[in-house]
C-alpha positions as CSV (number, residue, x, y, z in Angstrom):
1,X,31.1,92.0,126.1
2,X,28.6,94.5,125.0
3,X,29.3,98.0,125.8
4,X,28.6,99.5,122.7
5,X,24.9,101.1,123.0
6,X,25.9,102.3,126.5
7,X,29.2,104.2,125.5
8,X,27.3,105.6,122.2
9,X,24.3,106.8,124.8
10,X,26.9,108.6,127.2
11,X,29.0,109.9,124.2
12,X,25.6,111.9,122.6
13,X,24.7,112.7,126.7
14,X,28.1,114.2,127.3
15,X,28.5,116.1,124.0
16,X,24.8,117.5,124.2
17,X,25.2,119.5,127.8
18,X,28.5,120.6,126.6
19,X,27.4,122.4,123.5
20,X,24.7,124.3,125.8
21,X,26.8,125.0,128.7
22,X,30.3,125.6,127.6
23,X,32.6,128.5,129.6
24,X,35.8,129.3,129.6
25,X,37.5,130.2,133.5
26,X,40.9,132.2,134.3
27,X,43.6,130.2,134.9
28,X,44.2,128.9,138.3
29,X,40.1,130.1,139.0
30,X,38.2,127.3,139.9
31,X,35.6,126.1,137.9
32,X,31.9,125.2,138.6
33,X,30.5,122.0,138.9
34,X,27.4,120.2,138.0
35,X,26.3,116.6,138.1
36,X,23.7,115.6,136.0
37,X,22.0,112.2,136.9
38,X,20.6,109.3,134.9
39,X,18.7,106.6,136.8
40,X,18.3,105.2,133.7
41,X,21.1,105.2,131.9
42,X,22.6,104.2,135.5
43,X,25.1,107.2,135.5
44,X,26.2,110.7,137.0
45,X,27.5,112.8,134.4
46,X,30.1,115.2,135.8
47,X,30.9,118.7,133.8
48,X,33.7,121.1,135.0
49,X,33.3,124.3,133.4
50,X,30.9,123.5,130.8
51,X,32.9,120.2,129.8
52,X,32.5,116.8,130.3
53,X,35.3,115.8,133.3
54,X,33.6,111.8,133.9
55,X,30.8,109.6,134.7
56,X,29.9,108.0,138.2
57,X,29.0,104.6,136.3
58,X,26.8,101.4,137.5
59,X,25.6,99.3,134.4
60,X,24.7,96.0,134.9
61,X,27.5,94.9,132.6
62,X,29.7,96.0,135.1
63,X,30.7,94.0,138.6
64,X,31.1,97.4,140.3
65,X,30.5,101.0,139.8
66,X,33.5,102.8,138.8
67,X,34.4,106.8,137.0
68,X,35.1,106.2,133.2
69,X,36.1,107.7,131.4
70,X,38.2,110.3,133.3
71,X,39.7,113.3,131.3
72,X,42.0,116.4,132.0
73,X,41.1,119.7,131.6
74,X,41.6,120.0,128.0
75,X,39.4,117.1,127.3
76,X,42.1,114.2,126.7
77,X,40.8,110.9,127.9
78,X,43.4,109.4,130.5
79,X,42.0,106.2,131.5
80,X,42.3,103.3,129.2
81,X,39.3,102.5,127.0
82,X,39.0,98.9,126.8
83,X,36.8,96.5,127.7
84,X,34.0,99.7,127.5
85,X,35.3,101.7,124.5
86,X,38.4,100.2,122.7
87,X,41.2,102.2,121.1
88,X,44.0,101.3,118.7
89,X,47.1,100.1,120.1
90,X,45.9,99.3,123.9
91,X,46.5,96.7,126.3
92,X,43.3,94.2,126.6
93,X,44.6,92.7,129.6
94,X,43.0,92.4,132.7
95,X,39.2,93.2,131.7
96,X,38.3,94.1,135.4
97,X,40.2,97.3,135.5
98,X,37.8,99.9,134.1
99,X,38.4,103.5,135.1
100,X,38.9,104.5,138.3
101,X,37.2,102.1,141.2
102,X,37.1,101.2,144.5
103,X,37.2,96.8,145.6
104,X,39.2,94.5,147.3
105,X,41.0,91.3,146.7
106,X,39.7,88.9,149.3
107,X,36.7,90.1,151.9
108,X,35.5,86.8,153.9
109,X,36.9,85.1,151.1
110,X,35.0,86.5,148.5
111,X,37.2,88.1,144.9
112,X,36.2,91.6,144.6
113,X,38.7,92.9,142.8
114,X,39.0,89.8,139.9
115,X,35.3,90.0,139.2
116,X,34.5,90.7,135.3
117,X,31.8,89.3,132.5
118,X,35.1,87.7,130.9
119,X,36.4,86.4,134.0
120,X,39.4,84.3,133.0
121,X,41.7,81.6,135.0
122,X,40.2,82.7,138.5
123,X,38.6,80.3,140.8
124,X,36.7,82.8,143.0
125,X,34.2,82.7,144.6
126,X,33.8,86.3,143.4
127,X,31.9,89.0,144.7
128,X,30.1,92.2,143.3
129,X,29.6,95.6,144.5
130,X,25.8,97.0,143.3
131,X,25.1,100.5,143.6
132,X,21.8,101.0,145.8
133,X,20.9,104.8,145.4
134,X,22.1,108.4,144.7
135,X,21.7,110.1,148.1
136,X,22.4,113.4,147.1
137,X,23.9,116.0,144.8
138,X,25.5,119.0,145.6
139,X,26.1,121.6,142.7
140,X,28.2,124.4,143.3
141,X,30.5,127.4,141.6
142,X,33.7,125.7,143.1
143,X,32.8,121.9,143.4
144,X,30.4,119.2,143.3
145,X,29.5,116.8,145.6
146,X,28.0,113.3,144.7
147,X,26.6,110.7,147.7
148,X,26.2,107.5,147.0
149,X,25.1,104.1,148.6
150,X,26.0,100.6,147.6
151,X,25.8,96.7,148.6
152,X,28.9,94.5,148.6
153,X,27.6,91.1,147.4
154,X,28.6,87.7,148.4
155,X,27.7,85.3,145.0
156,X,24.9,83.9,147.1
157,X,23.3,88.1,147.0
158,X,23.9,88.6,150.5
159,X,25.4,91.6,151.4
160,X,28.4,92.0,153.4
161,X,29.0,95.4,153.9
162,X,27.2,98.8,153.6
163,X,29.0,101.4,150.9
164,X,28.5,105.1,151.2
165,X,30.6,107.1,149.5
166,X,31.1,110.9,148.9
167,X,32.8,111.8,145.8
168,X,33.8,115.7,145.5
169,X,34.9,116.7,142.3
170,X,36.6,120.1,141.7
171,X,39.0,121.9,139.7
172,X,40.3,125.1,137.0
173,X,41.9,125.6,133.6
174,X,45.0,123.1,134.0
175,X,43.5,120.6,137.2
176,X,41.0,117.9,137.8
177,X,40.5,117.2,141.6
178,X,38.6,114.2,142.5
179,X,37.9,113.6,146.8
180,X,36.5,109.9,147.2
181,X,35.8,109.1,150.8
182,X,34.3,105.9,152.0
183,X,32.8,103.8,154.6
184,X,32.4,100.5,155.0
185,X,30.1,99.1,157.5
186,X,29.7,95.3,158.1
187,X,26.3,94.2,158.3
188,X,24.9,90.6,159.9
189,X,28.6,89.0,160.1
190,X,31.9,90.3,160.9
191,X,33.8,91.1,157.9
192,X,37.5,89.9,157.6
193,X,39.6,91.7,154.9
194,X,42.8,88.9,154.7
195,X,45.8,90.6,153.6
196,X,45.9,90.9,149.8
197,X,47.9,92.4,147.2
198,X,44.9,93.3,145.0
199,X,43.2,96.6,146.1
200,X,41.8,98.9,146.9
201,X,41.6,102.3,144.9
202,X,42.9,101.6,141.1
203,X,42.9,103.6,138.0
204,X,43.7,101.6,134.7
205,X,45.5,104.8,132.7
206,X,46.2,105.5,128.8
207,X,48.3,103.1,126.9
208,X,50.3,106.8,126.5
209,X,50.7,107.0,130.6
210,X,52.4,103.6,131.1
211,X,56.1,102.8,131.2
212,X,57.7,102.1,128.3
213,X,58.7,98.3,128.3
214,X,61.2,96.1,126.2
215,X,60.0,92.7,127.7
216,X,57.3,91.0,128.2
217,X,55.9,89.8,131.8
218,X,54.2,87.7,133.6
219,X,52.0,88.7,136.9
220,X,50.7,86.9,139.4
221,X,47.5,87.1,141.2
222,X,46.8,86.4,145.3
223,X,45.6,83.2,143.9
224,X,48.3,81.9,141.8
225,X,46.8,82.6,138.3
226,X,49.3,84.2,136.0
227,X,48.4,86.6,133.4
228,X,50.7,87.2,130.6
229,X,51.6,91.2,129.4
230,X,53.1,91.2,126.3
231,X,55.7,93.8,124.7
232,X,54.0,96.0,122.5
233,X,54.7,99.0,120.3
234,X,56.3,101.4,122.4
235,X,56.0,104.6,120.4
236,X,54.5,107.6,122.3
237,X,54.8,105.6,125.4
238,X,55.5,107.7,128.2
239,X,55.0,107.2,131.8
240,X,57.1,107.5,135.2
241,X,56.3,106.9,138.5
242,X,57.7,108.4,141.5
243,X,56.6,108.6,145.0
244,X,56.8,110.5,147.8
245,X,60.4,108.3,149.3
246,X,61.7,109.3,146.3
247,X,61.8,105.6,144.3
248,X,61.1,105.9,140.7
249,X,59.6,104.0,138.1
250,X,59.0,99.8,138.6
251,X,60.7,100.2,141.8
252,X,57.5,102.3,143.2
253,X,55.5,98.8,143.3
254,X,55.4,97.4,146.8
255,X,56.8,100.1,148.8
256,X,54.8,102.4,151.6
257,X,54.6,106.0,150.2
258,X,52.2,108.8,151.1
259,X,51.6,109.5,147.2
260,X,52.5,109.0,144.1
261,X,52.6,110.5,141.1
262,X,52.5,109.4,137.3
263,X,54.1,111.4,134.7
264,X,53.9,111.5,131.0
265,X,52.8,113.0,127.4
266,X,49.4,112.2,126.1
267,X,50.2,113.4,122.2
268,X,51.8,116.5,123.0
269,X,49.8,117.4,126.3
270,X,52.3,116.9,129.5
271,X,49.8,114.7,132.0
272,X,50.7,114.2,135.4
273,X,48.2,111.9,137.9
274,X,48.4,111.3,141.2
275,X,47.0,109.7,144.4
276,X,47.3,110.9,147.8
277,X,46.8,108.7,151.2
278,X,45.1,109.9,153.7
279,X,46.9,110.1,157.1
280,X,44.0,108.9,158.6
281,X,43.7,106.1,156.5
282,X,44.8,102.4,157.9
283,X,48.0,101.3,157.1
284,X,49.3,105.2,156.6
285,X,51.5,105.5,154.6
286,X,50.2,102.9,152.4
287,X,51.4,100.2,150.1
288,X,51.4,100.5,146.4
289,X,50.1,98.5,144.0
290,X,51.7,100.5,141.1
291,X,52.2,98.4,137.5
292,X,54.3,99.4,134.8
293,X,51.4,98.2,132.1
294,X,48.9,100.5,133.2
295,X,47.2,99.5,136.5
296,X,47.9,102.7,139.0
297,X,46.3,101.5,142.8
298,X,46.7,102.0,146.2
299,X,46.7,99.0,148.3
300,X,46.0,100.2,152.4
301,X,45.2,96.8,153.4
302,X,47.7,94.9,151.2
303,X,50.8,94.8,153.0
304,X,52.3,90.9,153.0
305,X,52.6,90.4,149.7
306,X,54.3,94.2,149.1
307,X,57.2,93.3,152.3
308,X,57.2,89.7,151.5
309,X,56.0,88.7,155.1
310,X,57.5,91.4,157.1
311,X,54.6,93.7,157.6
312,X,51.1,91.9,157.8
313,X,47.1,94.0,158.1
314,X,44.3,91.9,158.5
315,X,41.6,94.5,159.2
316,X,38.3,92.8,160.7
317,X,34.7,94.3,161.3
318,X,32.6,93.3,164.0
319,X,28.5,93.9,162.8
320,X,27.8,97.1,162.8
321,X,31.5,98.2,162.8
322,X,32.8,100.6,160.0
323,X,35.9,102.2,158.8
324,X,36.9,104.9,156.8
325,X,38.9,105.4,153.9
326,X,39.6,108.6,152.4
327,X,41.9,109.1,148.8
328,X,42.7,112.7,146.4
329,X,43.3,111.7,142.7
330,X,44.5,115.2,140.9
331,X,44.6,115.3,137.3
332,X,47.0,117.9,135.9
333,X,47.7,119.1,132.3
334,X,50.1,121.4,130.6
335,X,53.2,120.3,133.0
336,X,54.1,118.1,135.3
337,X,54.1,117.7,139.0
338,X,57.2,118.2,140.3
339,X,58.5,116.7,144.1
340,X,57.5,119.7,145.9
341,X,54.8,120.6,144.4
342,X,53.0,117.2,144.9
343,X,54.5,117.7,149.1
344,X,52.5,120.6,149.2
345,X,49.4,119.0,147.7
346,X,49.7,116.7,149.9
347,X,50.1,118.3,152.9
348,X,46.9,120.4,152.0
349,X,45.1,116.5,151.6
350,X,46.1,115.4,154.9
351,X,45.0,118.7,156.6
352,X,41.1,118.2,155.4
């Protein structure tokens, strides 16, 4: 895949605004935000107090937009870098899973979720999410907002549902805060989303930020195909999971939860990541799609596969229809989230 030219152009892009804009905030002060837009480079750069925090993202090389690469406050990357910018010692499984994004596993039958330019053992049909247009951008001394339209794609090009999507980033010395709310609205055709394990917000994290493993595995997709995770060098190899009912670890992976949160050391930085649900969200308190080897997601549609057949959402859209989805991803650095104070944040989520 050829990423190369594109990561070198954001790299230069990034590292250029930084060196004229840099500042340095209180701690616990929020931080200002500005978004600095590329129609063609196809990006929205996104700085946090003079430094680069991520990029809103739609190249052609990719089958949906996504935020890559997505760093903490001190500037450590914590999203993995491969397919788009490999690092020693990573995973190179799963080439779909690219920074933080937003698909599904089966909409009318269509693969959002499995689509990728190295697509490997699945049968499809696949579909693609195309970003459409930059609404508007909202600069501010305590966030930014980013609006943003785009076309889910059946492989014939027609689209099934309208995206628009506000992203609000925000944060201060120690904390990244990003808002992503979305609606979907079904266009000609109602729009059935079948039950499926394989959604719907996902971050693929730092080889550092995944669970130290002594086996290797075997996972399953809705369709059967099986991709093989190997054991690799565990050294430096941090992460823990633990969600809001209190389970821990691998056992966080197909149980409802109203967040979660993923704990580790990035070098010597403490990291901490986590998703809220939204009580407004369908299927509150959602299911989660939470692997060991790296892939961190939220599944609110997803829920027979995660009980094994006791609970069952198939969500349909009549034309015209539209729903809602609404997720907080909070980066922290220097220390860890602890139980309460991840309650408290999201009790603060669930009151916006």
């Amino acid at each position: 895949m050829k990423y190369t030219c594109y990561i070198v152009s954001s790299l230069l892009l990034a590292t250029t605004y930084f060196k004229a804009t840099a500042q340095t905030d209180k701690a616990g002060q929020a931080q200002s935000v500005k978004l600095v837009p590329s129609e063609k480079d196809k990006r929205v750069d996104v700085f946090i107090g003079g430094k680069p925090f991520t990029s809103y993202i739609y190249p052609d090389v990719l089958k949906k937009p996504v935020l890559y690469p997505v760093r903490s406050s001190t500037g450590t990357i914590i999203t993995r870098g491969w397919p788009m910018d490999p690092r020693p010692g990573e995973r190179i499984d799963h080439p779909h899973h690219v920074g933080i994004w937003f698909n599904y596993g089966d909409v009318n039958g269509y693969d959002f979720w499995n689509n990728s330019n190295d697509v490997r053992g699945h049968a499809g049909p696949f579909g693609t999410i195309r970003h459409q247009k930059v609404n508007k951008i909202v600069n501010g001394k305590e966030k930014g907002e980013l609006y943003i339209t785009a076309d889910w794609l059946t492989d014939k090009n027609n689209a099934l549902l309208k995206e628009n999507t506000r992203f609000v980033f925000s944060g201060n010395n120690t904390t990244r805060v990003i808002d992503r709310i979305t609606t979907l609205t079904a266009l000609k055709e109602s729009v059935l989303f079948k039950d499926n394990k394989e959604g719907l917000l996902a971050i693929r994290i730092a080889r550092e930020l995944e669970h130290p493993s002594d086996k290797p595995e075997k996972f399953t997709d809705a369709q059967g195909n099986v991709t093989d995770v190997p054991v690799l060098n565990n050294e430096g190899v941090t992460g823990h999971y633990l969600s809001s009912e209190g389970k821990e670890g691998d056992s966080v992976w197909g149980t409802r939860a109203g967040w979660v949160v993923l704990s580790g050391r990035i070098k010597e930085e403490p990291v901490s990541v986590m998703i809220i649900d939204h009580q407004k969200n369908p299927g509150f308190p959602s299911y989660w799609h939470a692997r060991g080897y790296g892939l961190f997601a939220i599944n609110s549609l997803g829920q027979n596969a995660m009980s094994n057949g006791k609970d069952s959402l198939n969500m349909r859209l009549a034309p015209g229809q539209s729903v809602t989805f609404r997720y907080r991803i909070i980066i922290k650095s220097g220390g860890h989230l602890s139980k309460s104070q991840a309650t408290e944040e999201s009790k603060a989520f669930s009151n916006k």
